[in-house]
C-alpha positions in Angstrom: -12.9 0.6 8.1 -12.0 -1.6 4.7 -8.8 0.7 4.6 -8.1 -0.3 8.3 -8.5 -4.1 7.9 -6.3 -3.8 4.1 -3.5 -2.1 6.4 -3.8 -4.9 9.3 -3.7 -8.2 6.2 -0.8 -6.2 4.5 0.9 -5.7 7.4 0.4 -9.5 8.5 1.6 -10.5 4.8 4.8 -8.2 5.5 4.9 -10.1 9.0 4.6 -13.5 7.1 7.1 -12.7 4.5 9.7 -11.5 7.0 9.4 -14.3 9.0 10.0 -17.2 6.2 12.8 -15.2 4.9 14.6 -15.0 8.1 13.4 -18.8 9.4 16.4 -20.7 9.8 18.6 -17.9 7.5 22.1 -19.3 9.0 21.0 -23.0 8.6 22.9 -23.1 5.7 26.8 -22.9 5.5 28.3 -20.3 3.3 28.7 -21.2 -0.1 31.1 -20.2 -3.0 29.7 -17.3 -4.4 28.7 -15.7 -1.3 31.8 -16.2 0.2 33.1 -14.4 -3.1 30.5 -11.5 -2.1 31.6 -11.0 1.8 35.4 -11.0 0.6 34.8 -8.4 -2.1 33.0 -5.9 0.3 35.4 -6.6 2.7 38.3 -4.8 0.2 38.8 -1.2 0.2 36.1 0.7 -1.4 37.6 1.2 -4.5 38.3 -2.2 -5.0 34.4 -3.1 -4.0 33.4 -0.6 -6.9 35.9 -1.2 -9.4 35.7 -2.9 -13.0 36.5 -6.6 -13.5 36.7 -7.4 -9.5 33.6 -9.4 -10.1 31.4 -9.8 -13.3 28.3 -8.1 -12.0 27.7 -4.5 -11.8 28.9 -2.9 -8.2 25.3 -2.0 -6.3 24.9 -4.7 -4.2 29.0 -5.1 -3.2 28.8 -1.6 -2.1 25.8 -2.1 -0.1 27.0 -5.1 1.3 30.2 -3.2 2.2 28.1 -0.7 3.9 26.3 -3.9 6.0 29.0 -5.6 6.8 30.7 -2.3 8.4 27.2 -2.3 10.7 26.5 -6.0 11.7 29.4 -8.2 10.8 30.0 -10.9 8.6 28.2 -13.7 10.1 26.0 -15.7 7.8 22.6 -14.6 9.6 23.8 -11.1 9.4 25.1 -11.0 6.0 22.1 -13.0 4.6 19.7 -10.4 6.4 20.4 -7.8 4.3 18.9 -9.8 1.4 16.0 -10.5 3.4 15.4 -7.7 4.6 15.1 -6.3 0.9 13.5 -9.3 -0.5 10.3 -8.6 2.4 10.0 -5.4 0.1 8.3 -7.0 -2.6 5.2 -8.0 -1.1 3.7 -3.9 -0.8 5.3 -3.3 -4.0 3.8 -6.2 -5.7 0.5 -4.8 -4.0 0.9 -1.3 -5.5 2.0 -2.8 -8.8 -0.8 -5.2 -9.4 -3.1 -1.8 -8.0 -1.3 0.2 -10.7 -2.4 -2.2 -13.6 -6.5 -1.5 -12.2 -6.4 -5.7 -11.1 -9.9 -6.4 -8.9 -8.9 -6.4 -5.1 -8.6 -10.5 -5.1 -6.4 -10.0 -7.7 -3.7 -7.6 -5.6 -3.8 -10.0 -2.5 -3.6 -12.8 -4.2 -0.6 -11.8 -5.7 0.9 -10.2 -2.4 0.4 -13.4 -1.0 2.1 -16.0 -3.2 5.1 -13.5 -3.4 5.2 -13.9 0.4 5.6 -17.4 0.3 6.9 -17.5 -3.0 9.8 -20.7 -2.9 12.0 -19.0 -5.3 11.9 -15.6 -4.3 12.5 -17.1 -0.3 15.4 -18.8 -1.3 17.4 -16.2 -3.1 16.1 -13.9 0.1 18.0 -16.1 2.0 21.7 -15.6 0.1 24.3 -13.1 0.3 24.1 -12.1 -3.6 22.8 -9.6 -5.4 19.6 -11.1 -7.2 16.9 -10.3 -5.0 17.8 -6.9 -5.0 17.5 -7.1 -8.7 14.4 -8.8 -8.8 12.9 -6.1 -6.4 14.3 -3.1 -7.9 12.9 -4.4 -11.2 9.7 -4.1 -9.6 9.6 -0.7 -8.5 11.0 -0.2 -11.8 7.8 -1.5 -13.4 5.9 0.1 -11.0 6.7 3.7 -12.2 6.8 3.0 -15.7 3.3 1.7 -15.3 2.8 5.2 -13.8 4.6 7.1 -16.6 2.6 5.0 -19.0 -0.5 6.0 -17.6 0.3 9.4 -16.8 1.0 10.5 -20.2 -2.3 8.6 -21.6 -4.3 10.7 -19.3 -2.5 13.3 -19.9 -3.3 12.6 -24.3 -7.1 11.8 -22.7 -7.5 14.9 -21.3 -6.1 17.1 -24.0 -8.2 15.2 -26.6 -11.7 16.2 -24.3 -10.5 19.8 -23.8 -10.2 19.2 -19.6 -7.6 19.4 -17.4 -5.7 16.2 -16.0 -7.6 14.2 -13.3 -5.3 15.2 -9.7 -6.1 10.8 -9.4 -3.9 10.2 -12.3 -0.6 9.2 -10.9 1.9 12.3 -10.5 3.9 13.6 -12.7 7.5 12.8 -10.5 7.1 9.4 -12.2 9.6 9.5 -14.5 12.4 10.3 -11.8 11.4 7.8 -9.9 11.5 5.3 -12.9 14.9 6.5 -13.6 16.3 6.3 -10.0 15.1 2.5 -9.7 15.8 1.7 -13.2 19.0 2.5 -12.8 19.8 1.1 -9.9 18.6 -2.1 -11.2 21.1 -2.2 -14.2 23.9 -1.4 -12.0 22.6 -4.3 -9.7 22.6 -7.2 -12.3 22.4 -7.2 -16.5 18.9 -9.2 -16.0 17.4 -5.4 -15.1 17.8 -5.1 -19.3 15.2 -7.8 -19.6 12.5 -5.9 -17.7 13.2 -2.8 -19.1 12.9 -4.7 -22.4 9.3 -5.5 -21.8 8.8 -2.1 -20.5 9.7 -0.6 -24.0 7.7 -2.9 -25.5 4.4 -1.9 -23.4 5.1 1.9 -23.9 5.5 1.3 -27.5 1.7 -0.1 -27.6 0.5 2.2 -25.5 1.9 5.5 -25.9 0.5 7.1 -29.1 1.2 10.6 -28.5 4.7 11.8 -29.8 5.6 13.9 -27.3 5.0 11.0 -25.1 7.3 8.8 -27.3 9.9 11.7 -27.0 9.3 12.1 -23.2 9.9 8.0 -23.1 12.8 7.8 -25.4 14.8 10.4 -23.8 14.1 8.7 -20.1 15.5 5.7 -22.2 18.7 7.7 -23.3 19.7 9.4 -19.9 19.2 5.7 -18.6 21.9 4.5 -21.5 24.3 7.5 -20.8 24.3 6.6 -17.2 25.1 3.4 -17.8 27.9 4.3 -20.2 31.1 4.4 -17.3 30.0 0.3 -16.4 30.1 -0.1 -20.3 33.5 1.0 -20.6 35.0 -0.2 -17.5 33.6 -3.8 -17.8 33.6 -4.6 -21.4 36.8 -6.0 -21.6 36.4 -8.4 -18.3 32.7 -9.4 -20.3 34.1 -10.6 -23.3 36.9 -13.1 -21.8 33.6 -14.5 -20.5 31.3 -14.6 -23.5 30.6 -17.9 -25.4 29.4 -19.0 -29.2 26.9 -22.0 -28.4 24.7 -21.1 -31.4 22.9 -25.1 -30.9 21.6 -24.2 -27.4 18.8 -22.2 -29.9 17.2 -25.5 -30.4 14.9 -27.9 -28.6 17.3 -28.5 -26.2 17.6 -24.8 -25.3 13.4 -24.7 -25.2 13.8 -27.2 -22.9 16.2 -25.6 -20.3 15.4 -21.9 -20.4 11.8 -22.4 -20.4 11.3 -26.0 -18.6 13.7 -24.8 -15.7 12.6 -21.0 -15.6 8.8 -22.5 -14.7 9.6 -25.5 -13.1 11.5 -22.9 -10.5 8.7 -20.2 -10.7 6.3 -23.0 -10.0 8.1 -24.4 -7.0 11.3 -23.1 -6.8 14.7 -25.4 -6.6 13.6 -27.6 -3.8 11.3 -30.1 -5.2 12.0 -33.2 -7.5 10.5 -34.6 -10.5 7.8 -36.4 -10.8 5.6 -33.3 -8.0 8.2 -30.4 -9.7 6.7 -31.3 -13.0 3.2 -31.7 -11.8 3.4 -28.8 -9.7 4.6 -26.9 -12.3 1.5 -27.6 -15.2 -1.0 -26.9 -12.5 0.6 -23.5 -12.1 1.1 -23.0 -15.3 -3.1 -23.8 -16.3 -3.3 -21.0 -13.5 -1.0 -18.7 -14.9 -2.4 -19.5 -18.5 -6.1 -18.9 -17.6 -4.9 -15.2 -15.7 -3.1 -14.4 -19.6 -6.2 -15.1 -21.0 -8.3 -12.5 -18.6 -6.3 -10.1 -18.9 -6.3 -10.3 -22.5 -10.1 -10.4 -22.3 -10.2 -7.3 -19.8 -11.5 -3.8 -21.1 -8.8 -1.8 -19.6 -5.5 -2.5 -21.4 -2.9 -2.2 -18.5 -3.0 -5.1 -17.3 -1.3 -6.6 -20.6 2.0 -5.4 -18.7 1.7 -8.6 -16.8 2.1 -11.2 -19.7 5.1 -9.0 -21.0 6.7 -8.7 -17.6 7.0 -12.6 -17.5 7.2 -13.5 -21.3 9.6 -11.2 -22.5 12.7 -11.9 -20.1 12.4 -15.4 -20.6 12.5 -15.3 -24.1 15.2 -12.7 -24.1 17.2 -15.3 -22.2 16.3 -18.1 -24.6 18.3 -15.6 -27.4 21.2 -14.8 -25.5 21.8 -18.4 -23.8 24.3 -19.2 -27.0 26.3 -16.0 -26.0 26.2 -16.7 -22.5 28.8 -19.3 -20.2 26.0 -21.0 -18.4 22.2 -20.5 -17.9 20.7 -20.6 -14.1 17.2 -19.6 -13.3 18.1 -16.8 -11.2 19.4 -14.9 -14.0 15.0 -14.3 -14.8 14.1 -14.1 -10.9 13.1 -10.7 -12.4 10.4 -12.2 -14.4 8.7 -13.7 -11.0 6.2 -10.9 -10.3 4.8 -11.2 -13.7 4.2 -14.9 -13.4 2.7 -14.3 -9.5 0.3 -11.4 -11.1 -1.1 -13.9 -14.1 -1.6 -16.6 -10.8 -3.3 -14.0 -9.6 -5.6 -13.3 -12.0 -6.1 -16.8 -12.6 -7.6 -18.0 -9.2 -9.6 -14.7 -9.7 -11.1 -15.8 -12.7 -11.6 -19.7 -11.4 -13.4 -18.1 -8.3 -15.9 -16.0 -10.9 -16.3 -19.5 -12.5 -17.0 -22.2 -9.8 -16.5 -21.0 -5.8 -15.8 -24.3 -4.5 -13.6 -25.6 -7.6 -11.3 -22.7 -7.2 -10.9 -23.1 -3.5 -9.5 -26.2 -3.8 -7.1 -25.4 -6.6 -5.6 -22.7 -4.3 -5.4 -24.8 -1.4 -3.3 -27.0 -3.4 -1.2 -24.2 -5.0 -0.4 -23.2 -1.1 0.4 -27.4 -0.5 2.5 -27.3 -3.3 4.5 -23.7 -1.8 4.8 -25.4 2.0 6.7 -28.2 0.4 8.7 -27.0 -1.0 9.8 -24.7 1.3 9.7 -27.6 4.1 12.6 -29.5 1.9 14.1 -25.8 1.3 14.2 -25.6 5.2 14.7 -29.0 5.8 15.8 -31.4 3.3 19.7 -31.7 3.5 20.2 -32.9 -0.1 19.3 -29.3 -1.6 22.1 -27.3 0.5 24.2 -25.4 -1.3 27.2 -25.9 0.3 28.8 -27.8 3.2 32.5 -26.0 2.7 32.2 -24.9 6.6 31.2 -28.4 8.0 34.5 -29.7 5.8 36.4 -26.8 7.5 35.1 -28.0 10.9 35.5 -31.7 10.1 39.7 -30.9 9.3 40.0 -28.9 12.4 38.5 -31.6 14.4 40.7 -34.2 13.2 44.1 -32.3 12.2 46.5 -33.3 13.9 50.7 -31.6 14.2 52.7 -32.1 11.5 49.3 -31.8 9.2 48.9 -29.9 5.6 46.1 -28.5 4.1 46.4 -28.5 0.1 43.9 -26.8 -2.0 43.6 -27.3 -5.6 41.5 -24.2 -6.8 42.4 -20.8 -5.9 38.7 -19.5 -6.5 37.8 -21.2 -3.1 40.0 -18.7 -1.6 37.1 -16.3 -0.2 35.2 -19.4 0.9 38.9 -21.1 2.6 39.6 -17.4 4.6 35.7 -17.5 5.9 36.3 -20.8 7.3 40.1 -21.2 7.5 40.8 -23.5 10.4 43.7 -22.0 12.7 47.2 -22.9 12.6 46.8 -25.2 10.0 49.8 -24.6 7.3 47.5 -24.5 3.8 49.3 -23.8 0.2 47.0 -23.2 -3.2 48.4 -25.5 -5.9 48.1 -24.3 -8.5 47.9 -20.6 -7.7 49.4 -17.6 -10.4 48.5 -19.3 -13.7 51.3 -22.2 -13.1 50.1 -25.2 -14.6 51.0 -28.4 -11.6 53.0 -30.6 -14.4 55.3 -27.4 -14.1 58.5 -28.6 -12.6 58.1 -25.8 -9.9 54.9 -26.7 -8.5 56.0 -30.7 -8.8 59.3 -29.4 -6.3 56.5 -27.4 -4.0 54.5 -30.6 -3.6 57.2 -32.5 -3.1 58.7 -30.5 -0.5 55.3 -30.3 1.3 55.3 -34.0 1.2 58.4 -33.8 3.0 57.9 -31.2 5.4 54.1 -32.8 6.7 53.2 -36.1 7.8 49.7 -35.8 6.4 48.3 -33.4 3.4 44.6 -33.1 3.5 43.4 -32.2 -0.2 40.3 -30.2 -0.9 38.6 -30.6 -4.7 37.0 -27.9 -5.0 34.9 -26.9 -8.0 35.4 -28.1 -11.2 38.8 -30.0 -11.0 39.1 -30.4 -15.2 40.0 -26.9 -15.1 42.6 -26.1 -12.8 43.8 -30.1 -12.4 42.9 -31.3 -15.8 45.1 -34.4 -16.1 44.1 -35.5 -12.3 47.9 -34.6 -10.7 47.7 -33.8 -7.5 45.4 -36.7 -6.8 47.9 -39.3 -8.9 51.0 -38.0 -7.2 49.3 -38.0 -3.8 47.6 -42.1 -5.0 50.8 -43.0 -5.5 53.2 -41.7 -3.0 51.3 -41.5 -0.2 48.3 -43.5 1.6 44.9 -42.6 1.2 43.2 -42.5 4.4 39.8 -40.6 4.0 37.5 -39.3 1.7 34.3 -37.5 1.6 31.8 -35.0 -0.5 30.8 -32.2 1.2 28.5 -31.2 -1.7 30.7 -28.0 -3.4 34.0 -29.5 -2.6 35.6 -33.5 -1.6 37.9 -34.3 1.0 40.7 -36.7 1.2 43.3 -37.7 3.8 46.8 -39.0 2.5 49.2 -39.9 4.9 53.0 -39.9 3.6 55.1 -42.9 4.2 57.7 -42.8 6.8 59.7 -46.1 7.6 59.8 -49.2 5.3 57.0 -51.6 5.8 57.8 -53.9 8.9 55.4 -56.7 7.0 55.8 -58.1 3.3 54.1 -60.8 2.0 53.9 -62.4 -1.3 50.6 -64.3 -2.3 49.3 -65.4 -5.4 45.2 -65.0 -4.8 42.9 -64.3 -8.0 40.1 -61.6 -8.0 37.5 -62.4 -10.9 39.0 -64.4 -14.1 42.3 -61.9 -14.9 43.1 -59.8 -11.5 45.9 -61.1 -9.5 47.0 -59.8 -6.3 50.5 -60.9 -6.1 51.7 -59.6 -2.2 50.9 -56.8 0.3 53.0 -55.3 3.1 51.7 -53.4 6.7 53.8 -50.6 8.2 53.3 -52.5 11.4 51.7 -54.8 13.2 50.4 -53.7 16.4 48.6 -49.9 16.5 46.8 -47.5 18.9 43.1 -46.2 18.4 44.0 -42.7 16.3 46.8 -44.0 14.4 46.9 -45.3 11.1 47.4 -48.7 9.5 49.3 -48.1 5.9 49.0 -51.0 3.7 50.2 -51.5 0.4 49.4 -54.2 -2.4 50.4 -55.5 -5.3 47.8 -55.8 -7.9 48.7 -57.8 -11.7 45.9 -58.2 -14.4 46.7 -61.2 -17.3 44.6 -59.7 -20.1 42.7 -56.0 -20.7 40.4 -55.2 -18.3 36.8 -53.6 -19.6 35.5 -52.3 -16.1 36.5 -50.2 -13.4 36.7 -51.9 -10.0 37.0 -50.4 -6.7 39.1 -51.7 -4.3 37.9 -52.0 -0.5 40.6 -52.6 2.3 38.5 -53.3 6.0 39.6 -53.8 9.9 37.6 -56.4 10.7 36.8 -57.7 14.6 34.5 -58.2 16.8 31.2 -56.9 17.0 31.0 -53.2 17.6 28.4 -52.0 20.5 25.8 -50.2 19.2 26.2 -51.1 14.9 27.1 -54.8 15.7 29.3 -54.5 13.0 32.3 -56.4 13.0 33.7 -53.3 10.3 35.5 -51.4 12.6 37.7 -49.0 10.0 37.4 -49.0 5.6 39.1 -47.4 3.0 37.1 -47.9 -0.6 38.7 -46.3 -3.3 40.0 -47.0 -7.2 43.5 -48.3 -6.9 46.2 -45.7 -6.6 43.7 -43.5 -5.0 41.4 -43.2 -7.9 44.3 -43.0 -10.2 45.1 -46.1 -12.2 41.5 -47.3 -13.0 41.6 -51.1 -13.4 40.0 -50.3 -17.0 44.1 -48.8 -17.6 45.8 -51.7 -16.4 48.6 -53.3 -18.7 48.6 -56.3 -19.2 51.5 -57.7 -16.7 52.5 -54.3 -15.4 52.6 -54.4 -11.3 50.3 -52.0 -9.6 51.4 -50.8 -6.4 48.1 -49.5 -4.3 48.2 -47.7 -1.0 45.5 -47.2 1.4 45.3 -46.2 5.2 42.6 -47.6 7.6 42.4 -44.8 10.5 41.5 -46.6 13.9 38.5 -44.9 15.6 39.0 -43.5 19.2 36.6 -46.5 20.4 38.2 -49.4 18.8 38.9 -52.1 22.0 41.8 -53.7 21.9 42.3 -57.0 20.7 43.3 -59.0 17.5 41.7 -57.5 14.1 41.6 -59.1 10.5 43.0 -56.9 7.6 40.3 -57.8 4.5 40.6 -56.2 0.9 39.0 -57.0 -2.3 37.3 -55.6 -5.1 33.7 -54.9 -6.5 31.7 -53.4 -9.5 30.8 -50.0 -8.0 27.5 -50.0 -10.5 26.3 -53.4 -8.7 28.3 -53.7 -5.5 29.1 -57.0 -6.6 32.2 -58.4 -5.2 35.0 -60.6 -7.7 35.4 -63.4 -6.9 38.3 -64.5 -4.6 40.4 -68.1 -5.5 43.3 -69.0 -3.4 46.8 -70.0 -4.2 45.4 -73.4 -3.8 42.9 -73.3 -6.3 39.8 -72.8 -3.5 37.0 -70.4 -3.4 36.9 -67.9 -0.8 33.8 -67.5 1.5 32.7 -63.7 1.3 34.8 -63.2 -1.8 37.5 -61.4 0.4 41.3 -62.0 1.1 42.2 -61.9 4.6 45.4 -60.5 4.4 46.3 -61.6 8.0 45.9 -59.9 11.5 47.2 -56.7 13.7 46.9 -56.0 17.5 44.9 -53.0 18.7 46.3 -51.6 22.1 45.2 -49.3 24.5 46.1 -45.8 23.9 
């Protein structure tokens, strides 16, 4: 009967785990790496196994290949193949914690926060590689515990003269452990942390020496096999490696360890000051389960506190050696932390019944919120490249360009590509943009398209350090849009076609030193769709200290449903974000261009053209002082008007 009713809650657990793992799995739009993933398993199969096409070993790209042959390359379908695994973990976490002898409360508790365990549901729900690390770590552990204790009864029973118990765990451990251990190393390099702290718990408990012997030499066929990724990645490894020997300090304390439990805590979903809270009463948990275990009579379950202590530490020491630190690089450190919880409410519930209830039920509070803003809360998405994609297909319109600035958004571009849209990588090949043949590339695509659309993608400092394609696009053509989509921004230059049909000159002061000295429209009557390009002429007197953005508004009457009279706006730095005011010379002329797109819905009638500038860090607007010496209401310039016709 108890075996019954432990089958039906582990099979509900499995139920429950599946369930959040799959809940709204294609919510989310693709995002860089796993873009990188899906185009790397979609190569030939030698290219999918090969050294230095990617920097982490090839398990998961060749399973992924094998996936994507069976369901497609959807987002829910590739994403399910990390679910699917990640549902794994709760029975192995059960025979695990069973493995280290925990009391019963001890094994479902544990099952049960790595059901609904935030961190371990959110890499269950990406198209990468490390919750198939995280779980193959765990069965990993799982048979060394088995090996471990194997070869104590086996010292047990020799010492007493009798012949091994047949309840001692089976002597095909230590294939097992090598089968999963290697698969974990060739899965991810955090697999070396686990089997770090697996070394160090056979070391304490493995007296005998032909134990040692039997342990080493697992330990050496697991190096040898390893050997071919050594060789074949080395090279690729080192181009990557880093000499940060400061990040050993405070500041490292803080960031491997203060992220690594603020994410085992809660996950990556929840903000300070809750993370933070969270987090301690997790960690009084986690600290009062150490201390039972150290306390218990049986030593296996001391495995637990090595499991999550010595990855985390390991990645403390290599963090100066490493590019970057992210807290999925110890995901395989999670089932240690879950056990210690574990063993924590089990010791609070020997203590004081009611107390302990109500430190679990806030536990699980604490778990469904943050997977409600996981689920949820659009600021945590990863990515919003496809909803860019869809936005530029939406709005392209013939004669359009699409321009791309980093060629390592290529996998995530071909997922999303939008059709018949003419798209060139600048730069792509290792040419630097200030090279004269990219400049005649741009230039010709300048020529040959009547609007470029640029993407940002990534970190511009390294593949546009000096800013060029957006100060060549600022200053010869009129920026029309712009928008983050979280991984990448998005801006709309149109090019100039015929000279200006309006030119004014004015003489209107902005603040104390900022003069605008004359503007000019490229016409003066326009259809909803089209866009208004408008130029003006900025002059400062003396240095400037701050960084003003410049606004440029079509301004009529009242809209419907807003009742705004702000019908279209362009904000931006002048020379579209290229010639901060802060870099102004004193006298030089600045000529600034920006495009107001007219909405679909504008009605027709007379509109006002209104620009000015403000502090971004306040909002607040300069001042505004005609050529007459008078202050302007609203501190903005009304440039003058243009009639909006029906379409």
């Amino acid at each position: 009967m108890k075996n019954r009713l432990a089958n039906h809650a582990l099979g509900l657990l499995i139920l429950l785990a599946l369930a959040l793992r799959l809940y709204r799995l294609d919510a989310q739009d693709i995002w860089g790496d796993e873009a990188f993933s899906i185009f790397l398993s979609q190569q030939p199969l030698n290219v999918v196994i090969a050294g230095a096409s990617d920097t982490h070993p090839p398990l998961y790209p060749l399973l992924l290949f094998v996936w994507l042959q069976l369901v497609g390359a959807s987002a829910f379908a590739t994403r399910a193949l990390s679910a699917l695994i990640g549902t794994l973990a709760i029975p192995l976490i059960l025979v695990f914690a069973r493995r280290l002898r925990a009391p019963t409360r001890v094994v479902w508790f544990a099952a049960l926060f790595t059901a609904i365990s935030p961190l371990l549901i959110y890499y269950s729900q990406e198209t990468r590689m490390y919750e198939l690390v995280a779980v193959l770590s765990l069965a990993s552990s799982y048979f060394s515990l088995r090996f471990t204790i194997y070869e104590q009864g086996r010292r047990g029973a020799r010492a007493q003269g009798r012949t091994i118990s047949p309840l001692l765990p089976c002597s095909s451990a230590p294939l097992h452990y090598f089968v999963t251990t290697a698969l974990a190393l060739y899965t991810h390099y955090s697999a070396f942390f686990i089997v770090a702290a697996q070394n160090l718990f056979a070391l304490t408990r493995l007296r005998d020496r032909a134990a040692l012997l039997r342990w080493f030499t697992l330990q050496s066929a697991l190096a040898f096999a390893y050997i071919p990724w050594i060789v074949v990645q080395t090279a690729f490894l080192r181009g990557k490696a880093s000499a940060r020997f400061d990040e050993w300090g405070w500041h490292g304390v803080e960031m491997i360890f203060g992220k690594t439990f603020l994410a085992f805590a809660v996950g990556l979903t929840v903000d300070a000051p809750l993370a933070q809270i969270a987090t301690g009463v997790f960690l009084i948990v986690a600290a009062l389960g150490a201390i039972a275990i150290l306390r218990a009579p049986r030593p296996p379950p001391l495995f637990a506190v090595l499991y999550m202590g010595i990855p985390v530490i390991i990645a403390f020491l290599v963090n100066p050696i490493m590019p970057f630190f992210f807290e999925r690089y110890v995901l395989v450190a999670l089932p240690g932390f879950i056990v210690l919880i574990a063993y924590g409410l089990d010791d609070l519930l020997r203590r004081n019944r009611r107390f302990a209830l109500g430190i679990i039920g806030v536990l699980l509070l604490f778990n469904a919120f943050a997977l409600a803003e996981h689920f949820y809360n659009d600021a945590y998405a990863k990515g919003k490249y496809g909803k860019m994609m869809a936005h530029i297909a939406a709005h392209a319109q013939p004669g359009d360009a699409l321009v791309l600035n980093n060629p390592l958004q290529k996998p995530l571009y071909y997922y999303y590509a939008p059709r018949a849209l003419p798209t060139y990588f600048l730069p792509d090949g290792g040419v630097s943009l200030e090279d004269p043949m990219m400049r005649a590339q741009l230039i010709a695509i300048a020529r040959q398209h009547s609007r470029v659309w640029l993407v940002m993608f990534g970190n511009p400092a390294e593949y546009d350090p000096t800013g060029y394609l957006e100060r060549w696009l600022g200053a010869n053509a009129f920026k029309t849009f712009a928008r983050g989509f979280v991984d990448a921004a998005l801006t709309l230059y149109v090019m100039p076609g015929a000279p200006p049909a309006i030119q004014r000159d004015l003489h209107i002061a902005l603040g104390e030193t900022i003069w605008l000295t004359g503007y000019s429209l490229d016409r003066a009557q326009i259809a909803p769709e089209q866009t208004l390009l408008l130029t003006l002429r900025w002059q400062t007197t003396a240095p400037l200290e701050k960084n003003y953005t410049v606004f440029a508004h079509l301004v009529g009457k009242p809209h419907p449903v807003t009742l705004s009279p702000l019908w279209a706006q362009m904000d931006s730095q002048p020379v579209g974000g290229s010639r901060p005011t802060a870099g102004w010379r004193v006298g030089e002329l600045i000529e600034d261009r920006y495009g107001l797109l007219i909405p679909a819905n504008v009605p027709p009638g007379e509109y006002s053209i209104q620009v000015g500038m403000y502090d971004p860090a306040t909002l607040a607007r300069l001042s505004v002082v005609d050529a007459e010496g008078k202050r302007v209401e609203e501190n903005r310039v009304i440039l003058g008007s243009v009639r909006v016709v029906a379409r």
